[in-house]
C-alpha positions, 0 to 999 in steps of 0.5 A: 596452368599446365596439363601436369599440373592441372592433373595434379591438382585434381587428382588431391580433389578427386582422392579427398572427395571419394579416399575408399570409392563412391559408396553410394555410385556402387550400391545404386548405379549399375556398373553397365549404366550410362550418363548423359549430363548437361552443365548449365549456367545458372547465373550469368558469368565469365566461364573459367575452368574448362580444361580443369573439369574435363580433367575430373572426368577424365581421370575417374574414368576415361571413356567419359567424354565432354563437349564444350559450347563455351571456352575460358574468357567467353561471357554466358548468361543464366540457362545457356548449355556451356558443356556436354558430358556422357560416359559410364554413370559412375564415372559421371557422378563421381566427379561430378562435384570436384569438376563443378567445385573447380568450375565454380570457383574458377568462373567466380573469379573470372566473372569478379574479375570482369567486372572490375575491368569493365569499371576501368575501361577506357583507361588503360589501367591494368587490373592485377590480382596479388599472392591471396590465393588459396594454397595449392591453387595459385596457378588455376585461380591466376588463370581465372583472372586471366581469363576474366581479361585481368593481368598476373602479378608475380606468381611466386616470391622467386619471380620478382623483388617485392620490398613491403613494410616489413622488409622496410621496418627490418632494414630501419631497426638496423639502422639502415636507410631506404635508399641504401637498403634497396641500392643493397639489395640490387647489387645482388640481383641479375639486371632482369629482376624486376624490382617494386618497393612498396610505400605508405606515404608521400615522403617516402617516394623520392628515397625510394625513387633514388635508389632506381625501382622499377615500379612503387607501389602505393598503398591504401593512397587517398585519390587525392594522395594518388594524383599527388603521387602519379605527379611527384613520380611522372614517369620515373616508374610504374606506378601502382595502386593498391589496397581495399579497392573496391568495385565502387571506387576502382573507376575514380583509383584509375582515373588517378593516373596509376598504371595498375592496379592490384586487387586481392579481392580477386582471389580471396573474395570472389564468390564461387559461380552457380552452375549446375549439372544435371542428367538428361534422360533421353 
């Protein structure tokens, strides 16, 4: 999550939420006016996003200026003062919704996040988010993860091998087999490339397993297919878990004896955080 990157995301928010000007900050606030405005939490959380939301503020009008009480990672309760912003009224009200929108989303995930690192604690699992993100915002919502004390999958499909059912199915149609397929496909790759092979069930982990993977990802695996699986697999790869894993039974997936475990819910369910933003009149 770079600055460039950042600054480029916001500025789409900031020219869809106001394309002709703020109509209403124009007609009714002063241009002369000035705004004092505190973010409060109101819920509990794990906060996410503040570099994202100075920004807001910052590209409509540079003279506003945001004080943090919190950093990204810190944990809040529901009424604490996580942020202090002042500046040109106009400046403040428009980005108003665009610096929460981001901050919302960002220490909803974070706060979803920490949950399910807590349920394993003690473990040594990694919890990992996946590609579900929404478009235009994987890098801002993999931080949140980060900041929640998750773990990043791979970021995009250039950063690492990933061979899914389909991929699979693909090569089976052309009648080649899953050993000879992945041994295939490494022969094309630089020796860095991290290589993960995901499979169904049980049978197909020692086809995969000879052709040298790095890690197997098991998908939608029973607890009791799980351990068989950590047992068959012992040590010949990492080991990862995944599919419709839930706050409920992430603590008994872990316990399994998987080394990650990867959760789309992270991203693509995580529910935006109440926080709040109002003028304080001094």
């Amino acid at each position: 999550m770079t600055p460039a990157h950042i600054e480029t995301v916001v500025a789409a928010a900031l020219a869809e939420d106001a394309p002709w000007g703020d109509v209403t900050c124009e007609a009714f606030v002063p241009p002369s006016a000035y705004a004092t405005a505190q973010l409060r939490a109101r819920t509990d959380g794990t906060l996410a996003g503040a570099d994202v939301a100075s920004a807001a503020f910052r590209l409509v009008d540079s003279g506003t200026v945001v004080r943090w009480q919190s950093v990204d990672g810190m944990t809040f309760s529901r009424g604490d003062a996580l942020a202090r912003v002042q500046g040109p009224a106009r400046g403040v009200l428009r980005a108003e919704r665009i610096a929460l929108n981001f901050l919302q989303r960002m220490s909803g995930i974070a706060t979803l996040t920490a949950a399910f690192v807590d349920a394993v604690a003690g473990t040594g699992v990694r919890i990992v988010d996946t590609r579900k993100t929404t478009p235009g915002l994987r890098a801002l919502e993999k931080h949140a993860v980060r900041a929640g004390g998750g773990h990043n999958h791979r970021f995009s499909l250039s950063d690492a091998v990933m061979v899914k059912d389909n991929h699979l199915a693909v090569a089976r149609a052309a009648g080649i087999g899953v050993t000879e397929a992945i041994l295939a496909a490494k022969q094309q790759l630089g020796h860095t490339t991290h290589v993960e092979v995901e499979v169904d069930r049980i049978e197909q982990i020692e086809p995969v397993l000879a052709a040298g993977v790095d890690t197997i990802m098991l998908d939608n695996f029973s607890l009791e297919d799980l351990r068989s699986a950590v047992a068959l697999i012992a040590g010949r790869a990492i080991v990862e878990a995944s599919g419709a894993i839930g706050l409920e039974t992430v603590r008994a997936v872990a316990e399994t004896g998987v080394d990650v475990i990867s959760v789309g819910a992270l991203t693509h369910s995580a529910p935006a955080l109440d926080l709040g933003l109002d003028v304080v009149v001094e």
